[in-house]
Each structure stands twice: as structure tokens, then as C-alpha cells.
C-alpha positions in Angstrom: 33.9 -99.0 -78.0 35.7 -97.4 -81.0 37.8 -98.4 -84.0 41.1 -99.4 -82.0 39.1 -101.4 -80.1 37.5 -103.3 -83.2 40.8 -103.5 -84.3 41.9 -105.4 -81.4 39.9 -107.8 -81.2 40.7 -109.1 -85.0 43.8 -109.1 -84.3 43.5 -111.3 -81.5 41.1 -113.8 -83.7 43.4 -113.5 -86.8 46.5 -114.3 -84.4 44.4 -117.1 -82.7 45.5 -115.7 -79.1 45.8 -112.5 -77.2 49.9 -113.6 -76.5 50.2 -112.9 -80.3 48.2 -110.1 -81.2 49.8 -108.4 -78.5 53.4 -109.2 -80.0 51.6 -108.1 -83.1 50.7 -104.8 -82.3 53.5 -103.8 -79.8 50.9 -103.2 -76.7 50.8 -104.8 -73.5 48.6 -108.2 -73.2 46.6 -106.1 -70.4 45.5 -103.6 -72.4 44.4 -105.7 -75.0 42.7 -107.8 -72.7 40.6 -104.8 -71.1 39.6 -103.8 -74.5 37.7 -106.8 -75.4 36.1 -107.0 -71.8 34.7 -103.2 -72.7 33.3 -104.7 -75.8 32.0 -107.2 -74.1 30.2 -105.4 -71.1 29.1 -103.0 -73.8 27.7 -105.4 -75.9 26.1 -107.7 -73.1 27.2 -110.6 -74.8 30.6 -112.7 -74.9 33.0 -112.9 -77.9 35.1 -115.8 -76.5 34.3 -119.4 -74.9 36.8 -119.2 -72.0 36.2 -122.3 -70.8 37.9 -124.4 -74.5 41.8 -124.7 -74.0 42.4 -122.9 -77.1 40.9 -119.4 -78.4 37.1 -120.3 -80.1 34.9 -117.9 -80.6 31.2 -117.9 -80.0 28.4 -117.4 -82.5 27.7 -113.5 -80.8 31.6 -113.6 -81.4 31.3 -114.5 -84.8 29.0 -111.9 -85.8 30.9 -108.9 -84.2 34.0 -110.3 -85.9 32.0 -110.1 -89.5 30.9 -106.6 -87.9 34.6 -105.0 -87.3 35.7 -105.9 -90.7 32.9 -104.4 -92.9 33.2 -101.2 -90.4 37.2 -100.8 -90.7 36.8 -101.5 -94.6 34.4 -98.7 -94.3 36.7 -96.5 -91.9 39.6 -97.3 -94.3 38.0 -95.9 -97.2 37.4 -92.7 -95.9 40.3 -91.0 -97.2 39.6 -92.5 -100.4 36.3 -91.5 -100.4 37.2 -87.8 -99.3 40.0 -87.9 -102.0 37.2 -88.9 -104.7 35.2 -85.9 -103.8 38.1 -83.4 -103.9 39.3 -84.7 -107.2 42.7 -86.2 -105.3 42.7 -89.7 -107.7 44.9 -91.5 -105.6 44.8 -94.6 -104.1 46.5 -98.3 -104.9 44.7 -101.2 -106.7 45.4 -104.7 -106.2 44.2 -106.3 -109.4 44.5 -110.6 -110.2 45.2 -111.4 -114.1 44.6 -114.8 -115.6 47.8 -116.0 -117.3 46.0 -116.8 -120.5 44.3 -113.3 -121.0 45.0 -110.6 -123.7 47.6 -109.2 -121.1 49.5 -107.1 -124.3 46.0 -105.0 -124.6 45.3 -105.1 -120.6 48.5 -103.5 -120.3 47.7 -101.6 -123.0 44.4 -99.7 -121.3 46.2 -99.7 -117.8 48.8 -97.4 -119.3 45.6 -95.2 -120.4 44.0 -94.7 -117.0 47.7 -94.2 -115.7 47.8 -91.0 -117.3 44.1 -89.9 -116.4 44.9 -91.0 -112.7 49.1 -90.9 -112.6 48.5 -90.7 -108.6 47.2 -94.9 -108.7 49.4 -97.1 -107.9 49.2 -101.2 -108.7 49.7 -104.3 -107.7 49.5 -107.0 -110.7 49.4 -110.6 -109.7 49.2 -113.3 -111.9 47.8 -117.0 -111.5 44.5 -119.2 -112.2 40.9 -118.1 -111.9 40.6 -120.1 -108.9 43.5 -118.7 -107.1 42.0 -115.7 -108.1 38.3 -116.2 -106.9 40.0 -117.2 -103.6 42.4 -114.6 -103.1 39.5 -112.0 -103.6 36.8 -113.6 -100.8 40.2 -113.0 -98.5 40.7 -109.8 -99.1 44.0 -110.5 -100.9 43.0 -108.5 -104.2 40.5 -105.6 -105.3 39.7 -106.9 -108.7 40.2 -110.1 -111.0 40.7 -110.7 -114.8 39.1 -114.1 -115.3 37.0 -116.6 -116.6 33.6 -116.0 -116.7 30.2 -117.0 -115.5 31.0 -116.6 -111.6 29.0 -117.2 -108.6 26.8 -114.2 -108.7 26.3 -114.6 -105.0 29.7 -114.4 -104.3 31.0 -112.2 -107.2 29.7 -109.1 -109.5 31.4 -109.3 -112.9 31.8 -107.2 -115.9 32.1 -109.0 -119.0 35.2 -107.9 -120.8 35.6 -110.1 -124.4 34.8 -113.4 -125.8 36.5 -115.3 -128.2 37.2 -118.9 -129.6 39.2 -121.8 -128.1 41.6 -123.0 -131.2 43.5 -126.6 -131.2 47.5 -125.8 -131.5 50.0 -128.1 -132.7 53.4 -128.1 -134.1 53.8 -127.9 -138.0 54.7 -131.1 -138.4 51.6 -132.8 -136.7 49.3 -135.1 -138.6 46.6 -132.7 -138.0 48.6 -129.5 -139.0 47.2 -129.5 -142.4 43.6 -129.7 -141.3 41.8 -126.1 -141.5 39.4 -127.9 -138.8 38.8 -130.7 -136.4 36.3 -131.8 -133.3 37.2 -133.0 -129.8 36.2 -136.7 -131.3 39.4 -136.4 -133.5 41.5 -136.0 -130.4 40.5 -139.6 -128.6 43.9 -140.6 -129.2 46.3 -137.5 -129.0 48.6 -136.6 -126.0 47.1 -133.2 -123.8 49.2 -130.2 -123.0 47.2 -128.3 -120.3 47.2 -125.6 -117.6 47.3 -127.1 -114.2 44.5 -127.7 -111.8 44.2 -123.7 -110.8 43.0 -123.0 -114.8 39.0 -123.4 -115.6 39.9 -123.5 -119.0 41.8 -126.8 -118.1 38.1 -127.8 -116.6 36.6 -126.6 -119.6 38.7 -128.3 -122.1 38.7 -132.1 -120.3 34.5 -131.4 -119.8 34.5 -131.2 -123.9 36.5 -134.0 -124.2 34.4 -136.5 -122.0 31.4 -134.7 -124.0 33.1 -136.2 -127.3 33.5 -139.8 -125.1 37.1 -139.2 -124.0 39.6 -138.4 -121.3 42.4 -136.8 -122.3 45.8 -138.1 -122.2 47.7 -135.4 -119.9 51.3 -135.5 -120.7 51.9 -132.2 -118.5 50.3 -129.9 -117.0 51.7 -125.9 -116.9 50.6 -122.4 -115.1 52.5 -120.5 -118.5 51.0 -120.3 -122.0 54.7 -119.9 -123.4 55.5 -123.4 -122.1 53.2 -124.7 -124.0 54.8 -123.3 -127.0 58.0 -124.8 -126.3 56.1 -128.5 -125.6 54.3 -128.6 -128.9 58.0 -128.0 -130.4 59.4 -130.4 -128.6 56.5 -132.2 -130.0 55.2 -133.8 -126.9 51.2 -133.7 -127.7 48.6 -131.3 -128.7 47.0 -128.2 -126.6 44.0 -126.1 -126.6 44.2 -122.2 -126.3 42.5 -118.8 -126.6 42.8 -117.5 -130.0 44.7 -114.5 -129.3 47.3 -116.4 -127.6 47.2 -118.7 -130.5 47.9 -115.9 -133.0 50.8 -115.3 -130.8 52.9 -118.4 -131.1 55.4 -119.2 -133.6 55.2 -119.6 -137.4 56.3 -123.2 -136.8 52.9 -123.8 -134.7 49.7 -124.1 -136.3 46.8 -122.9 -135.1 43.1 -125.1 -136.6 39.9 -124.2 -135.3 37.4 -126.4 -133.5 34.3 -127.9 -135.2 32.5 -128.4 -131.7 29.7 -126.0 -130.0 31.3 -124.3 -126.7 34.8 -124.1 -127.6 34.9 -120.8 -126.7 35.5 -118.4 -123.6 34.8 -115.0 -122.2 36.7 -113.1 -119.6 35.4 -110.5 -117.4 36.4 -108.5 -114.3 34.9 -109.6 -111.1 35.0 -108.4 -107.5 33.6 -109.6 -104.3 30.1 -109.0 -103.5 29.0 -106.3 -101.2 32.3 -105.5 -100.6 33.1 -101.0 -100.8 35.1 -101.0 -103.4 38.0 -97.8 -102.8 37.3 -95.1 -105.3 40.3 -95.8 -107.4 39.5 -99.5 -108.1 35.4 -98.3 -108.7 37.2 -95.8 -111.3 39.2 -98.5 -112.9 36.2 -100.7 -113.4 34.2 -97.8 -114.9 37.4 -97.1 -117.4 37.4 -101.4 -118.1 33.8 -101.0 -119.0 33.9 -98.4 -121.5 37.8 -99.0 -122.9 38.3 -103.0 -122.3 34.9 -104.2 -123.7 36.0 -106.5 -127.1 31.9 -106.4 -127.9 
């Protein structure tokens, strides 16, 4: 049994069919077939239940396939790993960014470990924290910029910043002169909000059945600038980060809010007891010293 062999086999679960996998990876069915029947006489044990119509694995099946990925992640990273150790900083980082995160300073400290480490490359996707959490347990991403606390027995985190949830409305709102408000003195007022993908759309409807209410969704959006452009337009009220507050138009008031746990914190997270590559454990280590607020 070696790597291509492990390899093979994955394929042919990930493609749900050896007809597939061998389309996949340009070899002859055959050949693909023999190499899972020398795992399998190797092992003692069958990966497959012939006898179902379609491909289903068994449990010994299971447990190899969760075998071949850690040990390819692990055979993968060897060049990365060798690179590390010879002072080569290369590699390529797939990182997810929430779309309501300080992305001006991300950027910002990016640009600094780009000139420590010019040889990284990125990726830089941007979407919810759940899209995010979910893209990582597939593999899809290295590293996510989202909300934090996590599932520690999925995730490991590093918190980043903190910082208050502010109430924004347009200048001419009823409330715009207020320095201050609580979620009771929304009951009646129409909700801008990120769509379902968002925790800090969770967040804000959890403090708003806290006060006794459900908001009032008008719309729901995936882009803080929308919002912007709502409140103008004067179609309701919205709740955002502070910094992205500060950000918004002189016309567009932003009033803090009275109530305990309006607030947020971002962190990086990764999956857990995954090997990171030695570019993405170097980016963390620059985030922890360079993209802590605290």
C-alpha cells in the first residue's frame, strides 16, 4: 500500500464510483480496481459492501477513508514543512473573512506579513461565519475571520478584538437625536439585517426577544454598505459593529445601546487537529502579535 494507492481510493469515495474516479484521474478502471483489492488483502478487512446497488462504504471503510486524508494532509505538507526549515516562506493560504469585520485594518496587517513573507500567496473569501465554520470542517479554507465563541471541539480560535454593537439610523429618524437607546425602544421599528449566514443577525433577534420582541425584518443583506443605502432610503433601523458604524455617512447617525451584551469579538479560528501548512501557522503567529485590538 502507498500514497497513490490512498489516493485512489478517495477518489473513488469522493466520486461515489470507481467509473468516475477513473475519468477523474485519467487511469484505467482496472487499475484502480486492483489497487483497492491490495488494500484490501493488506488490510484483511473490506472497504466496500459489494453486495448494495450503489457504492457504500463499511465502517472498516470508513475509518481508512478518515486514515488517507489525515496521512495525504500530512504527505502534502511536506514540502511546506521542509521549506519552513530551510527558511523558503512559501506556501498559499486560504483565509474566510466575515463581511462585517475591520477588513481596512485586516488588509492592513496582510500587506505587513506580505513583505516579511513576499513568497505567500492568498486566497480571500468573503461570506457569514457559518459559511465559514463549514467551509473550514471541508477543507475549503485554512483560516477564518469570525465571530467568536466557537465550538472548541471543532475549532481552536485566537481572539482578535472586541468592540460594541451601535443602533444606526438615518438623520432624520425619531431616534437620531437620542445619544442612547435599549432594544425595548425598538418594539416597534422596522429591522435591517444580515441574512441567515450572519451570527450577528442571531445575536441581534436573541436581544430583541430578551427585551420581549421580534423584530420586524424588512430585508435581509450579506453587505454592510447595503445597509447604508437602506437606512437612506429610510426603510427601518439596523444594528452594526462600531467600526463599521464610524464608517457610514455623515447623514447616518450612529447612538449607542443601553443594554448588557450588545457587543462582539472576532477571532481567527481553524479546524481542530488539523496540520496547519507552515505559512498559515506563521500567519496566525503574525495575527496574534500585530491583529490583537486588546
Amino acid at each position: 500500500m502507498d500514497i497513490k494507492h490512498m489516493k485512489y481510493f478517495m477518489e473513488v469515495v469522493n466520486q461515489g464510483g470507481m467509473t468516475n474516479a477513473s475519468k477523474s484521474l485519467f487511469i484505467a478502471q482496472p487499475t484502480i480496481s486492483k489497487a483497492i483489492k491490495d488494500i484490501e488483502n493488506e488490510l484483511h478487512m473490506t472497504l466496500f459492501d459489494r453486495q448494495k446497488r450503489y457504492l457504500v462504504l463499511t465502517d472498516a471503510g470508513k475509518v481508512f477513508y478518515k486514515k488517507c486524508e489525515e496521512i495525504i494532509a500530512l504527505y502534502d505538507n511536506i514540502p511546506f514543512e521542509i521549506n519552513g526549515l530551510l527558511g523558503l516562506e512559501t506556501g498559499h493560504i486560504n483565509i474566510g473573512m466575515s463581511a462585517v469585520m475591520d477588513m481596512q485594518q485586516f488588509i492592513y496587517i496582510l500587506g505587513e506579513f506580505h513583505k516579511l513573507y513576499p513568497n505567500v500567496t492568498y486566497s480571500l473569501n468573503e461570506s457569514g461565519g457559518k459559511s465559514i465554520e463549514t467551509r473550514l470542517i471541508n477543507d475549503q479554507i485554512d483560516i477564518g475571520i469570525t465571530t467568536i465563541p466557537i465550538d472548541e471541539n471543532t475549532f481552536d480560535y485566537l481572539s482578535l478584538y472586541s468592540e460594541d454593537l451601535r443602533l444606526v439610523v438615518s438623520e432624520e429618524h425619531e431616534l437620531a437625536s437620542r445619544d442612547s437607546v435599549s432594544m425595548a425602544d425598538l418594539k416597534n421599528e422596522d429591522f435591517i439585517l444580515f441574512n441567515e449566514d450572519f451570527y450577528l443577525n442571531d445575536k441581534i433577534i436573541a436581544a430583541a426577544k430578551n427585551a420581549g420582541f421580534i423584530p420586524n425584518t424588512v430585508s435581509n443583506v450579506s453587505q454592510w454598505n447595503f445597509i447604508e443605502y437602506l437606512l437612506l432610503a429610510h426603510l427601518g433601523v439596523s444594528i452594526l459593529p462600531e467600526h463599521i458604524a464610524n464608517m457610514l455617512k455623515d447623514n447616518i447617525k450612529s447612538i449607542k445601546i443601553e443594554d448588557t451584551g450588545m457587543s462582539w469579538e472576532l477571532g481567527a479560528i481553524w479546524k481542530k487537529d488539523k496540520l496547519l501548512s507552515h505559512a498559515t501557522s506563521k500567519w496566525i503567529d503574525f495575527m496574534s502579535e500585530r491583529l490583537n485590538y486588546d
